[in-house]
Residue, then its C-alpha position, 0 to 999 in steps of 0.5 A: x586308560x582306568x575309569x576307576x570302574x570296578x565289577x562290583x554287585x550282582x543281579x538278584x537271583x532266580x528261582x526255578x519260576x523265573x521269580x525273583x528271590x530274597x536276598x536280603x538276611x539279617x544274620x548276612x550283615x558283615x559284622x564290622x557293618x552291624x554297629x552302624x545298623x544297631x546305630x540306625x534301629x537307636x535312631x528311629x527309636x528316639x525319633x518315633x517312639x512307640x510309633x515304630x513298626x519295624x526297620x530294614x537294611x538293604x542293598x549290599x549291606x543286607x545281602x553280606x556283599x558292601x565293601x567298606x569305604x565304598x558301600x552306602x548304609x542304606x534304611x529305613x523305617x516303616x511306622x504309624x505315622x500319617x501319610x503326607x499326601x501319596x509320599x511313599x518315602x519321608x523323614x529324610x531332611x528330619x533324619x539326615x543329622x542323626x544319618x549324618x552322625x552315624x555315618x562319621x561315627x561308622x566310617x565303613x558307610x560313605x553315606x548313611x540314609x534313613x527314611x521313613x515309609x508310612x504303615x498304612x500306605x504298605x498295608x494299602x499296596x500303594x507303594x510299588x517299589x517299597x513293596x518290591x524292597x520288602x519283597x527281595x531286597x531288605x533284611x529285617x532288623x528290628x520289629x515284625x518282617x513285613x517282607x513275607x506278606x509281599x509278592x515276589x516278581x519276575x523281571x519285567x513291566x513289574x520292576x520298572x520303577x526309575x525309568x518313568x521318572x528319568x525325563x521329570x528328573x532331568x527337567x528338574x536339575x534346574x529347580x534344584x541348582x535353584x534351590x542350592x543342591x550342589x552338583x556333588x549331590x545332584x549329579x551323583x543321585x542322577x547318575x545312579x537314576x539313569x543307570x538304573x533306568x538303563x537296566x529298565x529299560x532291556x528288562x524284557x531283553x536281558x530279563x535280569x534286575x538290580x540295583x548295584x550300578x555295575x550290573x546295570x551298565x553291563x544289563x544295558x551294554x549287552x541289549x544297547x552296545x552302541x550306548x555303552x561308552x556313554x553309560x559307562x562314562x556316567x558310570x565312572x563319573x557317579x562312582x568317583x564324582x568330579x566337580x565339573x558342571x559342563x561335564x556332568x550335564x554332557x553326561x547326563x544328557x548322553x546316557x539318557x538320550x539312549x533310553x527316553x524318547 
């Protein structure tokens, strides 16, 4: 029977060293993509002013691989602005009607995301996966390319940085129905957490990363196939989400199993 599951993405490329290359290139955005980016850099101009340093494209659209209808749009900002306690990412909720905009106005992206990432909280080292995005994943498209200043890594201890969470995360579902978040946004957003803590967690097994949720299922299938029709059920779930609230915390709950203690 067809899950609606499809190969799409790729694991990030390796030099010689095992460390972990850039894919991320401005001049790799498809062109049907490059009026919805041009949207974003306009976006935060109006919102910050002079206040931006500079904005990244990453994911798919920034190596040249989204599939229109399919692929998410996803930026974000780094600015002088302050930081609010030790928040690495903000600006979602001020953002998301300029996001919302964009997206309907540029219906290759099924979701637009803008964020805002603090300067002095870059320059201080203090946020690991933005870091590692400048690093690997992201195409500058408007200001200074802070992406040349970060390390690169190899696959490892050092790219662990959904599986920590996964347990808050899950503890949490509650607080967040609460509060009135739709199971078509929470079940989705979990399920790309857990799957990309699945890869996590064989990282020192299988010793390749990415963030495209094929390659994660399939990383994870490989060290653990006794949870490969679990992953692969939350798989197919995340990509195409259905309404059902039982279905969804039984899936939930299952692929997680396999990777928390």
């Amino acid at each position: 029977m067809d899950d609606g599951v499809r190969p799409l993405g790729s694991f990030l490329p390796k030099d010689a060293d095992g460390v972990l290359m850039r894919v991320g290139d401005p001049g790799k955005i498809p062109l049907n993509w490059r009026s919805a980016v041009a949207d974003c850099v306009a976006g935060y101009a109006t919102h910050l002013g002079p206040a931006v340093h500079s904005v990244y494209v990453r994911g798919s659209v920034a190596r040249g691989e989204p599939v229109a209808g399919v692929s998410d749009l996803d930026t974000f900002a780094v600015a002088r602005v302050p930081r609010e306690g030790r928040a690495c990412w903000t600006g979602f909720e001020e953002l998301w009607p300029v996001a919302q905009a964009i997206c309907e106005t540029h219906p290759v992206a099924t979701k637009v995301e803008m964020a805002i990432v603090p300067l002095d909280a870059v320059l201080a080292g203090d946020c690991r996966f933005v870091q590692f995005a400048l690093a690997h994943t992201t195409a500058c498209v408007h200001g200074e390319d802070l992406g040349a200043t970060q390390p690169r890594l190899a696959p490892g201890r050092d790219t662990v940085f959904a599986l920590p969470h996964v347990t808050k995360d899950l503890a949490s579902l509650e607080q967040w129905l609460e509060e009135g978040a739709p199971w078509s946004k929470i079940g989705p957003w979990m399920g790309k957490r857990i799957l990309r803590a699945a890869l996590e967690w064989g990282i020192d097994e299988h010793g390749q990363y990415s963030r495209d949720l094929w390659p994660c299922y399939q990383a994870f299938a490989q060290v653990c196939p006794d949870g490969d029709a679990d992953m692969r059920r939350l798989l197919a779930m995340t990509i195409d989400p259905p309404e059902d609230e039982a279905a969804w915390r039984e899936a939930l709950s299952a692929a997680a199993a396999w990777i928390t203690p």
